[in-house]
C-alpha beads as a LAMMPS data file, in Angstrom:
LAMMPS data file: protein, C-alpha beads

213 atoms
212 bonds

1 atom types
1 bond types

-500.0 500.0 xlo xhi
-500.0 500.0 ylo yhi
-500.0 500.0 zlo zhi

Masses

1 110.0

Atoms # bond

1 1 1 -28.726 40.398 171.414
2 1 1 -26.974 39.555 174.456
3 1 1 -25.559 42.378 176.565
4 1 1 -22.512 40.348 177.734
5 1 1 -21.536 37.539 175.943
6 1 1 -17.569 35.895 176.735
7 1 1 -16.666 32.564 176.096
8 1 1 -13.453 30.569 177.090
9 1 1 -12.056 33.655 178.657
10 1 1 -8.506 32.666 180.114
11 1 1 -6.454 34.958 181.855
12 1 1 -2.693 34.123 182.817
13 1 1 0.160 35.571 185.523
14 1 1 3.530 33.803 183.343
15 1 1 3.174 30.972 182.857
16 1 1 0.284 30.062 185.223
17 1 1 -3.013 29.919 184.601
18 1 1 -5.044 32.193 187.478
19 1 1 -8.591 31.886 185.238
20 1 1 -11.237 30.001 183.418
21 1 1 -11.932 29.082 180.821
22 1 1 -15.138 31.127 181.657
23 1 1 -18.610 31.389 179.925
24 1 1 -21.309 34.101 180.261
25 1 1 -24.263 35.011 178.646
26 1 1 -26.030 37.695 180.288
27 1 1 -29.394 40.179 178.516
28 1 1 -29.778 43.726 179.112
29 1 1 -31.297 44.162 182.560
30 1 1 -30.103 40.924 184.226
31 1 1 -28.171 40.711 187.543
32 1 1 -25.269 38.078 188.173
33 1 1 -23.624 37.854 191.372
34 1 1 -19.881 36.304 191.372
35 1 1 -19.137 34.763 194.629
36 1 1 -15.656 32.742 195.640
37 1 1 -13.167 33.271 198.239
38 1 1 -10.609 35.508 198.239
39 1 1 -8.053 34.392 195.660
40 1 1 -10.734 32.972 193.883
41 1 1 -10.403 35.107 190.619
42 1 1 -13.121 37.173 190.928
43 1 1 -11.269 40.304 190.592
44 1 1 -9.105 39.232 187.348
45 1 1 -12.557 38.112 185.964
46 1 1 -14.298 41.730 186.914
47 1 1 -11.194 43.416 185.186
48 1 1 -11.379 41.373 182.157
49 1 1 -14.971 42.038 181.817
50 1 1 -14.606 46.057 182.185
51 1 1 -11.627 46.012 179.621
52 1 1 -9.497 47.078 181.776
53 1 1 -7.325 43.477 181.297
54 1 1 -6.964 41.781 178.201
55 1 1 -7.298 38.315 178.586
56 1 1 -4.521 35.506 177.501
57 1 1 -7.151 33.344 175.550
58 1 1 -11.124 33.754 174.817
59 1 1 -13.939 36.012 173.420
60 1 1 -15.853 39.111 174.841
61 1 1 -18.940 40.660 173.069
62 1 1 -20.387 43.621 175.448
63 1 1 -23.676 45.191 173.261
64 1 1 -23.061 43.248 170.094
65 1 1 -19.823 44.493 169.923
66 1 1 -16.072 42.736 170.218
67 1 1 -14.910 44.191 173.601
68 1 1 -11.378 43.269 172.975
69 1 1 -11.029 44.572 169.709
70 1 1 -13.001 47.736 170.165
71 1 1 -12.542 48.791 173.750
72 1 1 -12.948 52.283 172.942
73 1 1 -16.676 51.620 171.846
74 1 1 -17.591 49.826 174.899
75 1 1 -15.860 51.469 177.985
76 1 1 -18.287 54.724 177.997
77 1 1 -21.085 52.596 178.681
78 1 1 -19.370 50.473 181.293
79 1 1 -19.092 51.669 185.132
80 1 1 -16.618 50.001 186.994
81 1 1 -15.780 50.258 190.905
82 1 1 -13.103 48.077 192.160
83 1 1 -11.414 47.711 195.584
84 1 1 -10.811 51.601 195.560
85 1 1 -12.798 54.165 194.833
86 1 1 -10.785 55.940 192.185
87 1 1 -10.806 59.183 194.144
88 1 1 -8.944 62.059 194.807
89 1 1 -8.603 62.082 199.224
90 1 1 -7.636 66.514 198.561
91 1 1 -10.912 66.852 196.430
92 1 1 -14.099 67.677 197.858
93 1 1 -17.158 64.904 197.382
94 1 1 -18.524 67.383 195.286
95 1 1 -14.971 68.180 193.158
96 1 1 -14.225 64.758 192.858
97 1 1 -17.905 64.173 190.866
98 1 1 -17.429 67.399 188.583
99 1 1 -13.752 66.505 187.640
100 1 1 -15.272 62.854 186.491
101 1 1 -18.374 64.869 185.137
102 1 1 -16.098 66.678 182.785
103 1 1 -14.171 63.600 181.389
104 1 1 -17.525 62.273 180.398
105 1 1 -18.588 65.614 179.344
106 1 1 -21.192 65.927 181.349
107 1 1 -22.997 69.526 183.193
108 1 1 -21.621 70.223 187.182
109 1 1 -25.278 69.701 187.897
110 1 1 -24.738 65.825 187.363
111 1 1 -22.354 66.238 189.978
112 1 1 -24.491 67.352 192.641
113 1 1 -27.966 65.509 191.882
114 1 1 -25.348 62.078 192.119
115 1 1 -24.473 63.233 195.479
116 1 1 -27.772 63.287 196.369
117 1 1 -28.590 59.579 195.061
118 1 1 -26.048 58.453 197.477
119 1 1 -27.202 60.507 200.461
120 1 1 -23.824 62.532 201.023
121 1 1 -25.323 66.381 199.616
122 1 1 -24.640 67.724 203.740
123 1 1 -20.965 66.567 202.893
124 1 1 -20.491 67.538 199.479
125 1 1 -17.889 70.414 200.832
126 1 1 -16.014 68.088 202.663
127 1 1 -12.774 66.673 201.968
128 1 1 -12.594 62.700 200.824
129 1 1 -9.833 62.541 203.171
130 1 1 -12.249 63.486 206.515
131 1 1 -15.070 61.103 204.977
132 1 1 -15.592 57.864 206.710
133 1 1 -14.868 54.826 204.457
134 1 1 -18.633 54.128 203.909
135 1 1 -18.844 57.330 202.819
136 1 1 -15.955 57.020 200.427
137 1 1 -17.491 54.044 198.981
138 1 1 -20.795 55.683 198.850
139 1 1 -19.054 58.408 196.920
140 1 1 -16.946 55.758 194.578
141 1 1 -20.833 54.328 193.542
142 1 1 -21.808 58.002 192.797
143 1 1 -18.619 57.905 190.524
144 1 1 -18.947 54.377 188.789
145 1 1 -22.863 55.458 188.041
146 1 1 -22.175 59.137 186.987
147 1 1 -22.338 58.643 183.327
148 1 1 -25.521 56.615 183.530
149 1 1 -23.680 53.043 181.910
150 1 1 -25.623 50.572 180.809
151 1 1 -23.511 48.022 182.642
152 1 1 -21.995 48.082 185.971
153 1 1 -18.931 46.068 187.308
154 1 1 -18.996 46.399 191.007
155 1 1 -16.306 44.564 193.111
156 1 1 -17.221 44.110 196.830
157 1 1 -19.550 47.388 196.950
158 1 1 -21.141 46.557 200.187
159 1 1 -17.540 46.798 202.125
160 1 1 -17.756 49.065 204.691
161 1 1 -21.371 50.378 203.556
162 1 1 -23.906 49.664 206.727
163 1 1 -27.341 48.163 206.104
164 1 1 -28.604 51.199 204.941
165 1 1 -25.970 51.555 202.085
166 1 1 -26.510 47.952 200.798
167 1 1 -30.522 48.995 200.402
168 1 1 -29.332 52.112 198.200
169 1 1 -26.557 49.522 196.200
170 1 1 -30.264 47.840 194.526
171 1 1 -32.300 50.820 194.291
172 1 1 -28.598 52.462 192.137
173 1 1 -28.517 49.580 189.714
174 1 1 -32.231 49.970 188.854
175 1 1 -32.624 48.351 185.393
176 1 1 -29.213 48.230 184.429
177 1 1 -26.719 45.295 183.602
178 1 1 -24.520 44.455 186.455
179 1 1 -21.959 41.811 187.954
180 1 1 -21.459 42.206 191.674
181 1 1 -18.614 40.266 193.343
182 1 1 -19.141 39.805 196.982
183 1 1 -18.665 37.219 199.992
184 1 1 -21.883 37.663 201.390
185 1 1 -24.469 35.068 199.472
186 1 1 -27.276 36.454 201.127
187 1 1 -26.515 40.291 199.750
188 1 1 -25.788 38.727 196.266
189 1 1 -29.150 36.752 196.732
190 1 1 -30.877 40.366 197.728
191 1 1 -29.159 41.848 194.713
192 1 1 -29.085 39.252 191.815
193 1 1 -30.641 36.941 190.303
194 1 1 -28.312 33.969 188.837
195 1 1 -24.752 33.740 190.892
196 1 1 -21.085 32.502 189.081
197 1 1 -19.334 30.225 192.070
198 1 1 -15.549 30.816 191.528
199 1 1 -12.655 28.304 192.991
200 1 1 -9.452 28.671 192.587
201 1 1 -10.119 30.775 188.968
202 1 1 -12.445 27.827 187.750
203 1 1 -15.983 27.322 187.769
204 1 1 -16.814 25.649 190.815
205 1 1 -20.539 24.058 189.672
206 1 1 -21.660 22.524 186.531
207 1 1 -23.544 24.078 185.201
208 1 1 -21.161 27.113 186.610
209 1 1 -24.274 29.725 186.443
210 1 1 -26.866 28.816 189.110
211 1 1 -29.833 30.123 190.518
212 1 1 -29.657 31.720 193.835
213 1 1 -32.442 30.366 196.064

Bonds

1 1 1 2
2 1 2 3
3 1 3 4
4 1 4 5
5 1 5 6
6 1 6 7
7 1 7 8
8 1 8 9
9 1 9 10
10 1 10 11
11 1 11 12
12 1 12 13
13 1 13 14
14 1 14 15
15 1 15 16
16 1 16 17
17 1 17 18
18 1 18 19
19 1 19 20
20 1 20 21
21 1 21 22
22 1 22 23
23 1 23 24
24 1 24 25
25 1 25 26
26 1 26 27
27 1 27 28
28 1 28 29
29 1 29 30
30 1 30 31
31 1 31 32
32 1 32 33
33 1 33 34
34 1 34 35
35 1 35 36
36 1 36 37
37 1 37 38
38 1 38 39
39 1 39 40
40 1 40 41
41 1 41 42
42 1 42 43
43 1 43 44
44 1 44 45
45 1 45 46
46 1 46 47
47 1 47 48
48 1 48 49
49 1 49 50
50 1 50 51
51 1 51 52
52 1 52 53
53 1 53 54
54 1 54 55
55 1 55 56
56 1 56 57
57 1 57 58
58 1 58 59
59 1 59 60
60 1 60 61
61 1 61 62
62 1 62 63
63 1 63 64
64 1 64 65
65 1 65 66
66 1 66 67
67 1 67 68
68 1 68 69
69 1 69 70
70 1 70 71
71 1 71 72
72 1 72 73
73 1 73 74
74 1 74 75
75 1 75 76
76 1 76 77
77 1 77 78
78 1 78 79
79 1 79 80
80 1 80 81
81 1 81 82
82 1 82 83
83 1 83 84
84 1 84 85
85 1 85 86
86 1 86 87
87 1 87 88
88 1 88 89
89 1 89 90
90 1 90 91
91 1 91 92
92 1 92 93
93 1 93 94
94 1 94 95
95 1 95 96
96 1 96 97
97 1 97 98
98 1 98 99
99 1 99 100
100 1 100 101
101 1 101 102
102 1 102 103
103 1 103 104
104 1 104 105
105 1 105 106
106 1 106 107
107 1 107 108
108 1 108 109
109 1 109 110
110 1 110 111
111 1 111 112
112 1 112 113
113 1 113 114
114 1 114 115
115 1 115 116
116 1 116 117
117 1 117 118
118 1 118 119
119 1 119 120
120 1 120 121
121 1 121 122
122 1 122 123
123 1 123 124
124 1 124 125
125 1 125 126
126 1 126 127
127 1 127 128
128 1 128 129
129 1 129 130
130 1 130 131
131 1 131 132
132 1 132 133
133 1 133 134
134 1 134 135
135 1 135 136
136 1 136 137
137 1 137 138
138 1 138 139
139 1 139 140
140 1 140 141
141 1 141 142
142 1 142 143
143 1 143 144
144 1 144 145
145 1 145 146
146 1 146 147
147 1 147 148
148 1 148 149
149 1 149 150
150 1 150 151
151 1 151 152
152 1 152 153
153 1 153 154
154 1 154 155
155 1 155 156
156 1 156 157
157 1 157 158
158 1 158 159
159 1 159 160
160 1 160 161
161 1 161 162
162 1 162 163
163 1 163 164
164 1 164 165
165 1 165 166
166 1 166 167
167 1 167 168
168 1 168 169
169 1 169 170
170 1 170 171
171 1 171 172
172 1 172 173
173 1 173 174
174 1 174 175
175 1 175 176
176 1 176 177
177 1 177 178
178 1 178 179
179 1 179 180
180 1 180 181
181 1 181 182
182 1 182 183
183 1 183 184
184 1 184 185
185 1 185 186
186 1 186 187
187 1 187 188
188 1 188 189
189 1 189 190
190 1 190 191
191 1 191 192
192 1 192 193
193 1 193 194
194 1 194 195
195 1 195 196
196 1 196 197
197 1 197 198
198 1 198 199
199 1 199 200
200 1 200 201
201 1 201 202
202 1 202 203
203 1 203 204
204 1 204 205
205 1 205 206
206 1 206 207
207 1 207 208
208 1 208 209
209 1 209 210
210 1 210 211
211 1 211 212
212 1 212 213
């Protein structure tokens, strides 16, 4: 069984078209890296993917199961981190993890051993407001990987993380399912194995999925 599966997924703004129609077949542990410019749809595809945007036309099976008819199945076991971090800037690193602990029902220690996957524990007292924005996003990958999902929807998670950050972005997605978006090919090369070229909300290559090499 596949762990992502969509086929033909469209997505429209009105009357225009702004994506696909997209396949993707993806198993349980794999890696795929979407890479296009900005504008390119990778964002609208990322959101349509983590059910957080129904799409105008097309099929999503995440686990076996229909995504778009049983969303509230599928988004516990989906982590999702988009251009921001999802944060509260008056929250402490630490408060910010135990609020999001709690929604997923999970014990305060989660909190602070997540903190200290990401290498912020001598700033867990701190506000997010006096964190530096590699820190934030540091903090935002704690958040997205808190409830341990079994797929991860990362857009752009290297910005503003320095070398040592983009080590720690493969050693956090250990085994797990994930779709990184990202301009830089050789990250995405570092990170995945098969890439999705978007242009303009279409599939740039035929076949669209390639091996990055």
């Amino acid at each position: 069984m596949s762990a992502l599966r969509a086929r033909g997924l469209t997505q429209r703004f009105g009357s225009k078209r702004v994506l696909g129609p997209i396949d993707i077949e993806m198993e349980a542990g794999e890696r795929l890296a979407l890479l296009g410019d900005n504008g390119a749809g990778k964002t609208t595809l990322l959101r349509v993917l983590a059910t957080l945007s129904r799409p105008a036309a097309g099929e999503l099976q995440l686990f076996g199961v229909d995504a778009l008819a049983r969303r509230e199945r599928v988004r516990p076991r989906i982590g999702y981190l988009g251009h921001r971090s999802g944060l509260y800037p008056h929250l402490s690193a630490r408060q910010n993890l135990e609020f999001f602990a709690t929604l997923y029902d999970l014990e305060p220690a989660r909190a602070r051993s997540a903190l200290a996957e990401v290498g912020l524990e001598d700033v867990a007292d701190r506000p997010l407001s006096e964190l530096s924005r590699g820190m934030e996003q540091r903090l935002g990958l704690a958040r997205s990987l808190l409830h341990d999902p079994e797929l991860v929807i990362l857009d752009e998670p290297d910005a503003s993380l320095d070398s040592g950050g983009r080590e720690l972005l493969d050693r956090l997605l250990g085994g797990r399912t994930a779709v990184v978006a990202s301009h830089d090919r050789a990250l995405a090369q570092s990170l995945c194995g098969r890439a999705l070229n978007l242009r303009a909300g279409r599939a740039s290559s035929d076949p669209a999925l390639e091996m990055l090499g």
